[in-house]
C-alpha positions in Angstrom: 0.0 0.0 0.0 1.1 3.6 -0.8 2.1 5.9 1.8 -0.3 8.8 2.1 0.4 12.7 3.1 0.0 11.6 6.4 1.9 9.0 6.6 4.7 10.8 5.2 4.2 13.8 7.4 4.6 11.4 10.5 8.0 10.2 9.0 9.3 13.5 8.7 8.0 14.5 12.5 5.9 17.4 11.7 2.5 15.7 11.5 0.6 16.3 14.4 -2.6 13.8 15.2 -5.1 15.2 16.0 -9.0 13.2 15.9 -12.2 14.6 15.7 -15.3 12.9 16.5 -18.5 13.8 14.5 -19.3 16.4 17.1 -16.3 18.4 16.2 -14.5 17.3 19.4 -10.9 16.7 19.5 -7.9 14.9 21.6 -5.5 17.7 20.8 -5.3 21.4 20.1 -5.5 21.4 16.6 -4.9 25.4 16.3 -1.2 26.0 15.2 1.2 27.7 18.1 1.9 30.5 16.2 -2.0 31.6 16.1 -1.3 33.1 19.1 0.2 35.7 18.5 -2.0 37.0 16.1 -4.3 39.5 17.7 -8.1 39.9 16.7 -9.0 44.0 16.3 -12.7 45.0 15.2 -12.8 48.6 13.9 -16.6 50.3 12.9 -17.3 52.4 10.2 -20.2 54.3 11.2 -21.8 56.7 9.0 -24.8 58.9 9.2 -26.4 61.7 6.4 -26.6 65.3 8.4 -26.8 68.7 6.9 -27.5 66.2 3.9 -23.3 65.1 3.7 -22.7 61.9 4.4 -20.3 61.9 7.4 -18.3 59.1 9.7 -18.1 59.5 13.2 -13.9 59.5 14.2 -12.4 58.9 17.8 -8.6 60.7 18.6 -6.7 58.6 19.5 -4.9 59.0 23.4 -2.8 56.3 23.6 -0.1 54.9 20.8 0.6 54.3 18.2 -0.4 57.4 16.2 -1.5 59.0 19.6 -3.4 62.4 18.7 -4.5 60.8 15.1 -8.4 60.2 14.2 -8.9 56.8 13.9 -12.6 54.7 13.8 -13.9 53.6 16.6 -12.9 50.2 17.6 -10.3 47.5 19.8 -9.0 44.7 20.6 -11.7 41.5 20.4 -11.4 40.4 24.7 -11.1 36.4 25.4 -14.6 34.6 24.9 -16.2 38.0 23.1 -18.2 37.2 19.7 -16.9 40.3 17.1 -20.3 41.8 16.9 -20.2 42.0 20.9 -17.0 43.1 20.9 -18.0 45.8 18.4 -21.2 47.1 20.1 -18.4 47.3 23.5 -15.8 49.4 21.8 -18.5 52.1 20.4 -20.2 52.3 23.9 -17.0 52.6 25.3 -15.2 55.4 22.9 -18.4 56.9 21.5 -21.3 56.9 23.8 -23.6 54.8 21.5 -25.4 52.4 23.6 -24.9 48.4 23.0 -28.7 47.5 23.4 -29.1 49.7 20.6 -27.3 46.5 18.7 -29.7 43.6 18.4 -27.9 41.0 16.3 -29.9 39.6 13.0 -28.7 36.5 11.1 -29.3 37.0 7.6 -31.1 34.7 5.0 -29.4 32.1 3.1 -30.1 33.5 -0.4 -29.0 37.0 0.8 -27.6 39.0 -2.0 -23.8 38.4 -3.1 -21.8 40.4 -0.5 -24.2 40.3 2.3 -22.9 39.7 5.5 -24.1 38.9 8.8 -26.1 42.0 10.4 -28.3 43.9 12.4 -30.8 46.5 13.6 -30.1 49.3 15.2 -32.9 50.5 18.1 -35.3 48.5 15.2 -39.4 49.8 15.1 -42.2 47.6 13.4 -40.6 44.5 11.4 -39.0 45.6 8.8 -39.1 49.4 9.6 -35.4 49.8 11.3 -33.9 52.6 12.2 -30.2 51.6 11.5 -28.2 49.2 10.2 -24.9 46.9 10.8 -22.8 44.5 8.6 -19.8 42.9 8.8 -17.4 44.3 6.1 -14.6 42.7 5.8 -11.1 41.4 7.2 -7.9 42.8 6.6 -4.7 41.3 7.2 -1.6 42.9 6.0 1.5 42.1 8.1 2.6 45.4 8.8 -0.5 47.3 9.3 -0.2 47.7 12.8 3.5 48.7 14.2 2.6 46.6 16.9 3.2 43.2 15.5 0.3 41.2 13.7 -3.2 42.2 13.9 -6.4 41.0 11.8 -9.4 43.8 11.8 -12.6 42.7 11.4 -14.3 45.9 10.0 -18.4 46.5 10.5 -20.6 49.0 8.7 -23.2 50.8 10.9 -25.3 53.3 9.4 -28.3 55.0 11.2 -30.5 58.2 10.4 -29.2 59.6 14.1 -26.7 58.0 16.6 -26.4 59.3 20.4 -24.7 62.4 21.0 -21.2 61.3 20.6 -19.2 61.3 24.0 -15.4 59.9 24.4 -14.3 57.5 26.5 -11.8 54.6 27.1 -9.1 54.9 25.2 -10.4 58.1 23.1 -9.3 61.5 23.5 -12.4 62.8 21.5 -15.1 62.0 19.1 -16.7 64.0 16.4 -18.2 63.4 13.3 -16.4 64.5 10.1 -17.3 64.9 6.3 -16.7 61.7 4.5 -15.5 64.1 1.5 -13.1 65.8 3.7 -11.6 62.5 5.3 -10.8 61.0 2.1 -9.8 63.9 0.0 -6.5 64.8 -0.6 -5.8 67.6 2.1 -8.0 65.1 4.8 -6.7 64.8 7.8 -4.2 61.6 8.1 -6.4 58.1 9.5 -4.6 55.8 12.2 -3.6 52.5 10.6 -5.0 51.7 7.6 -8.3 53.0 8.4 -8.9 55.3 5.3 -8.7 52.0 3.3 -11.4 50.6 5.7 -13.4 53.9 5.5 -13.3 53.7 1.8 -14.6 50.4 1.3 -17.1 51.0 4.0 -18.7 54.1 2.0 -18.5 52.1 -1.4 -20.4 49.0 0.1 -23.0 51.8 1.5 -23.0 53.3 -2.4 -23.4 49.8 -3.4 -25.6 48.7 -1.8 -28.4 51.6 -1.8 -28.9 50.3 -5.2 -30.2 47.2 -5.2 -31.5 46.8 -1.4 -33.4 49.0 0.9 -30.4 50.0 2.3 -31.2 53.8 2.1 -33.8 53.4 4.9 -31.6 52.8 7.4 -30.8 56.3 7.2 -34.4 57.5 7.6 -36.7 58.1 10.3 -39.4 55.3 10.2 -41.8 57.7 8.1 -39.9 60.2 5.7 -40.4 62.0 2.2 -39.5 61.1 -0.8 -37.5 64.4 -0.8 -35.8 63.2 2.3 -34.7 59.8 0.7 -33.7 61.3 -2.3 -31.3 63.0 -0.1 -29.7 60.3 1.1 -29.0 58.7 -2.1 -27.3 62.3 -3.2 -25.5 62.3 -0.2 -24.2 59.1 -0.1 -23.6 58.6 -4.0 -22.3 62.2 -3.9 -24.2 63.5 -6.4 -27.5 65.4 -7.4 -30.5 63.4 -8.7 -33.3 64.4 -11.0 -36.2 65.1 -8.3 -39.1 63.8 -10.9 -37.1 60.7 -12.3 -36.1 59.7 -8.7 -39.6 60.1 -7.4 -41.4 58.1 -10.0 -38.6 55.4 -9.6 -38.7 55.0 -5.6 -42.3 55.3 -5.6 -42.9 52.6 -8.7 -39.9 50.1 -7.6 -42.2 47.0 -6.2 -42.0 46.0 -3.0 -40.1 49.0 -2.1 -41.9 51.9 0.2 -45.4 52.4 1.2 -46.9 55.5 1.5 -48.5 56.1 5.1 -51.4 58.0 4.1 -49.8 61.4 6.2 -48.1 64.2 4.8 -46.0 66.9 6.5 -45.8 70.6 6.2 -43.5 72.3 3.3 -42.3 75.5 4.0 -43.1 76.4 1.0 -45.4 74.6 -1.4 -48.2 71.3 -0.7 -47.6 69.1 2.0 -45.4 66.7 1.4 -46.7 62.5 1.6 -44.9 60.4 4.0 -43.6 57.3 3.3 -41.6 53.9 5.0 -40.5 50.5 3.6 -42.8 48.3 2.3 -44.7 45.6 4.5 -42.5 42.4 4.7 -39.5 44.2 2.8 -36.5 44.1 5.3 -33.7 46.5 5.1 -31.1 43.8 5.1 -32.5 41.0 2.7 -34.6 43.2 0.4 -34.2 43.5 -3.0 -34.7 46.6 -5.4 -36.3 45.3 -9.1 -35.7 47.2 -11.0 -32.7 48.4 -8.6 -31.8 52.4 -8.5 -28.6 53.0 -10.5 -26.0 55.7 -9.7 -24.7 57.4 -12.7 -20.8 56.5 -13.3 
């Protein structure tokens, strides 16, 4: 009989055995030594529309490295934390915003490519939420952190209002700042690679507004189509046709509802209220035909 992998890898010593059961239990660590020193960070874009800019609230940093630099809002994942408690900790910690305000969703099997695993924040009726989280992404380049090796699992959190922002733990301060600023070429200098983060964060948000509900998550519960069309604008960074963009949100199935309500203009008709469709969810919904951005 021919010698497998294995059996080879026990000849030359560096095989170690290690047997699971069907349970997933095993009779030795199988996690390599050197995975221990590889620490676990999560950092949190969190963006919000006010003034009608699209903006990312930043914490200055107080201790080093890049002590006195903005950075996100985030830390080091503690022993026996999940990431998504461990991010709802670090932004009640250095921001203010209030964990329970964090309820964890699992999302649906035939999500939409890219969708990650998410939750409301401070939700109202099913499927009328007031915010939004997702997991981003990882990032893992060796030298990101002059500390030694550290793996970031980024979130996305947007919301039509956070709580007043108020620094603590390790932050100095905490303000929010003008995406367009941060990431333009006089912006102020990021901590770590956190520009890259915020960058991908605000072009998953861009993303994503056009082919989910996504946009609602920056709206009150009950809004105007005036009101959502800002959001798109702000986020997209650009200005929208008001009558093509109206006839679009309002005939997209499945999409909003109008409440029967209106609100006072300053100047002109009332204006009608809308939310989010009965039974659409801000995370798993889908926009057919979907809202295109102009490139």
């Amino acid at each position: 009989m021919s010698r497998t992998r294995h059996d080879a890898d026990d000849a030359a010593g560096t095989h170690t055995d290690v047997r699971t059961d069907c349970r997933g239990e095993t009779d030795s660590a199988a996690i390599p030594r050197t995975a221990a020193d590889i620490a676990v960070t999560v950092d949190v874009v969190a963006l919000t529309v006010r003034s009608q800019r699209l903006q990312v609230l930043l914490v200055e940093r107080m201790l080093d490295p890049f002590r006195g630099c903005w950075a996100l809002p985030g830390g080091f994942v503690l022993a026996g934390e999940s990431l998504e408690d461990a991010a709802r900790r670090e932004l009640e910690e250095e921001t203010g915003v209030q964990p329970s305000a964090l309820i964890v969703q699992t999302p649906t099997s035939d999500a939409p490519t890219g969708q990650h695993a998410s939750a409301h924040l401070s939700g109202h009726a099913s499927g009328h939420a007031s915010g939004h989280l997702e997991q981003l992404r990882t990032y893992g380049p060796l030298h990101r952190d002059p500390r030694g090796p550290v793996l970031s699992v980024a979130y996305l959190a947007l919301a039509p209002a956070f709580d007043v922002p108020s620094a603590g733990g390790d932050a100095a301060e905490v303000a929010w700042h003008d995406v367009a600023d941060v990431l333009g070429d006089d912006g102020a200098q990021l901590a770590f690679d956190h520009a890259r983060i915020l960058a991908d964060g605000v072009e998953r948000a861009r993303a994503k507004i056009e082919y989910s509900p996504l946009a609602t998550a920056f709206c009150p519960p009950e809004f105007t189509i005036a009101e959502l069309r800002e959001v798109y604008e702000a986020v997209w960074g650009a200005s929208i046709d008001a009558r093509n963009f109206h006839r679009k949100a309002v005939g997209t199935p499945g999409f909003l509802e109008a409440t029967g309500s209106s609100r006072a203009q300053a100047v002109g008709r009332p204006a009608a209220l809308y939310r989010l469709a009965p039974g659409t969810d801000v995370t798993d919904g889908v926009l057919n035909p979907p809202l295109m951005r102009s490139h």
